[in-house]
C-alpha positions as CSV (number, residue, x, y, z in Angstrom):
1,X,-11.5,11.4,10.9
2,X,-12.7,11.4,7.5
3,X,-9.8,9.1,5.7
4,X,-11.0,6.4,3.4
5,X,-8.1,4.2,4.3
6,X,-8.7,4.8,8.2
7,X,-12.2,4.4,7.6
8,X,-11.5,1.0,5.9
9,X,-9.0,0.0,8.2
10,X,-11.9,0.0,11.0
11,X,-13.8,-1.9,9.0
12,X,-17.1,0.9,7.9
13,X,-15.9,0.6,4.6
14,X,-15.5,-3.0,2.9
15,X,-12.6,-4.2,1.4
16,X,-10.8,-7.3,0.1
17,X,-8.7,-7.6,2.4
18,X,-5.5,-9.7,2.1
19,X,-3.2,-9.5,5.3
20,X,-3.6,-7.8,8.6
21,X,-1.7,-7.0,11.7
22,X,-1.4,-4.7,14.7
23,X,1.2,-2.1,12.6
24,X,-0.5,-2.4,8.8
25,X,-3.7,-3.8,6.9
26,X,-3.9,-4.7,2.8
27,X,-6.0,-5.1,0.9
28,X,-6.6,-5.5,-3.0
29,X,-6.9,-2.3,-5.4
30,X,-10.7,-1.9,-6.6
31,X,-9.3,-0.5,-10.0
32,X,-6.6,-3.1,-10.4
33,X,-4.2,-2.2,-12.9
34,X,-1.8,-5.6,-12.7
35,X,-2.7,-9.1,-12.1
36,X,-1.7,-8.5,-8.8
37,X,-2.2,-5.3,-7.4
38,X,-2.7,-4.5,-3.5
39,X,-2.2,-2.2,-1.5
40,X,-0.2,-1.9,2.4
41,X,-1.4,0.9,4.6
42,X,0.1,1.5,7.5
43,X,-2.9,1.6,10.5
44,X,-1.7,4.9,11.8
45,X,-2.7,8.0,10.4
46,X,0.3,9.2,8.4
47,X,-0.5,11.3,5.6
48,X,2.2,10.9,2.8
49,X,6.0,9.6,2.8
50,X,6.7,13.3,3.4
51,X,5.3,13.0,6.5
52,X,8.1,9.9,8.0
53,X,9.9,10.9,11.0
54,X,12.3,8.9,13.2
55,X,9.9,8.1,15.5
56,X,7.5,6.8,12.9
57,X,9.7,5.3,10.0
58,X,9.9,2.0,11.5
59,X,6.5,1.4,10.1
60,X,8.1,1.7,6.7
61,X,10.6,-1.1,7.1
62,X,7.7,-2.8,8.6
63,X,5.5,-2.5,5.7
64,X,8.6,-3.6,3.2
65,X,8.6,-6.9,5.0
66,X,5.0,-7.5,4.8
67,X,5.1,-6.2,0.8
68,X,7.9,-9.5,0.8
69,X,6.2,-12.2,2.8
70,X,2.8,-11.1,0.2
71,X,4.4,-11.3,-3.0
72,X,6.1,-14.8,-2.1
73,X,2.5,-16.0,-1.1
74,X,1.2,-14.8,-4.2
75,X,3.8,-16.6,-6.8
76,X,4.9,-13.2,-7.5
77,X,8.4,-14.1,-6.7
78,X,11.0,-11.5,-6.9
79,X,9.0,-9.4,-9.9
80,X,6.7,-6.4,-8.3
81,X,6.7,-3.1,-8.1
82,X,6.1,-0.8,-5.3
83,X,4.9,2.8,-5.5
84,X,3.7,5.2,-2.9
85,X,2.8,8.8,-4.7
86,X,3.4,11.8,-2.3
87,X,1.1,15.0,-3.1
88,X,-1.6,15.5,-5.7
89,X,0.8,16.3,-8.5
90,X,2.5,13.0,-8.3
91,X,-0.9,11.3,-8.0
92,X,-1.8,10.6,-4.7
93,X,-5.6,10.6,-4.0
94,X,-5.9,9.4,-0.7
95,X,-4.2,11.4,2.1
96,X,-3.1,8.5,3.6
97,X,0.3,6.9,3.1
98,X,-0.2,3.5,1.3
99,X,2.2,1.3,-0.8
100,X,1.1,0.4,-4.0
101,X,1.8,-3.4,-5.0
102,X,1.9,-4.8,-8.8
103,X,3.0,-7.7,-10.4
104,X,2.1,-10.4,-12.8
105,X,2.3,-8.5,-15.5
106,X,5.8,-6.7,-18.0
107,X,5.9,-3.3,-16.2
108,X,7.1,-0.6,-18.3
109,X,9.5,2.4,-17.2
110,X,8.8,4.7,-17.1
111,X,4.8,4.8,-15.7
112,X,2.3,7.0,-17.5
């Protein structure tokens, strides 16, 4: 497969990583654009929200608590945003579905 995220996931592409389990990995943004920025991927292959089913959405909830036992970790306390973009036009890059995390910082609404 040729998926960054999968490819990072298995470890032939470094990465800062941040938290890891059997469902999900994190990892810090390269590009940060908060004090805190990460990111949650699920391990699975799943291209975009567009692509959650019933069989696979408990990965979503999954994620969510992971995203909450993070941001307590990192002082972020109960300020953060999270944003997953779905398709090219609404800026996703990676074909992999991945949770944005940011904090830290005033976040305006609505984003550029």
């Amino acid at each position: 497969m040729d998926c960054l995220f999968c490819k990072i996931i298995a470890g032939e592409i470094p990465s800062n990583k941040l938290y890891e389990d059997q469902q999900c990995y994190a990892f810090y943004d390269i590009d940060p654009q908060a004090p805190v920025h990460f990111l949650v991927v699920p391990k699975a292959h799943i291209t975009g929200a567009n692509q959650i089913t019933d069989e696979n959405s408990g990965i979503v909830g999954h994620i969510f608590g992971v995203i909450a036992k993070l941001t307590k970790e990192l002082g972020c306390g109960d300020d953060f945003r999270v944003v997953t973009n779905c398709g090219p036009m609404a800026g996703q890059t990676v074909g992999h579905l991945h949770f944005h995390v940011l904090a830290g910082r005033s976040l305006a609404w609505p984003p550029g």
